[in-house]
N, C-alpha and C positions, 0 to 999 in steps of 0.2 A: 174717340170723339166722332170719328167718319161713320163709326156701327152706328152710334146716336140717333146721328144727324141722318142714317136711311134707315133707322126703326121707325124714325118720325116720321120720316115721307112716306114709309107705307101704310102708317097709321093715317095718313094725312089725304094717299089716294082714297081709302074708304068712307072720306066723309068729306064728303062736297059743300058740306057746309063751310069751311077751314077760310075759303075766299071772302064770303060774307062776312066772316066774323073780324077780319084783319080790319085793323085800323089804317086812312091814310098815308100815317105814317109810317106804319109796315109795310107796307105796300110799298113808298118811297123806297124805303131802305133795299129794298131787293129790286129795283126794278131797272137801274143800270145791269145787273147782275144777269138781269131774267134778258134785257136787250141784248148784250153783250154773248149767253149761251145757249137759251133757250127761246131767241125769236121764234122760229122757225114752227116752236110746238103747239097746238091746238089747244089753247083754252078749255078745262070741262073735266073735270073725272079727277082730279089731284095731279094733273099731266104736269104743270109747270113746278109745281113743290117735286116732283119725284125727279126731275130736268136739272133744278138746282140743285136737289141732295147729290144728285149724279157728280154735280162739278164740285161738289160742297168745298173741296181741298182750294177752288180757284178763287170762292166768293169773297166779299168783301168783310169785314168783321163787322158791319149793320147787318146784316142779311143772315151771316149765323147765327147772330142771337135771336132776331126775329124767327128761322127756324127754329134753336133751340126750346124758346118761350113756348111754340107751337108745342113742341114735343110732350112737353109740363103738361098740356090741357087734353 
């Protein structure tokens, strides 16, 4: 599941579109996640999807399926 979840985040740093396309409530779903481990990272290029996949084992079970979903697309 962890190879998964950072096939996708690499898929995910090369299209910067992945932000745009997330719904509200994706973005919910991960964003305790994202404050919690990846404050700190610079918004832009797939930085914060690659920050999460990093912690993927830490995240919340909203946030991996919202990565996972990513993955699918």
């Amino acid at each position: 599941m962890l190879r998964a979840i950072l096939t996708a985040a690499t898929l995910l740093c090369a299209s910067q579109a992945f932000a745009q396309e997330m719904t509200a409530a994706q973005r919910d779903a991960c964003m305790g996640d994202y404050q919690k481990y990846c404050k700190s990272v610079t918004p832009g290029g797939g930085r914060i999807i690659a920050c999460l996949a990093k912690e993927s084992d830490k995240l919340t079970p909203a946030c991996k399926k919202v990565l996972q979903a990513a993955e699918k697309k």
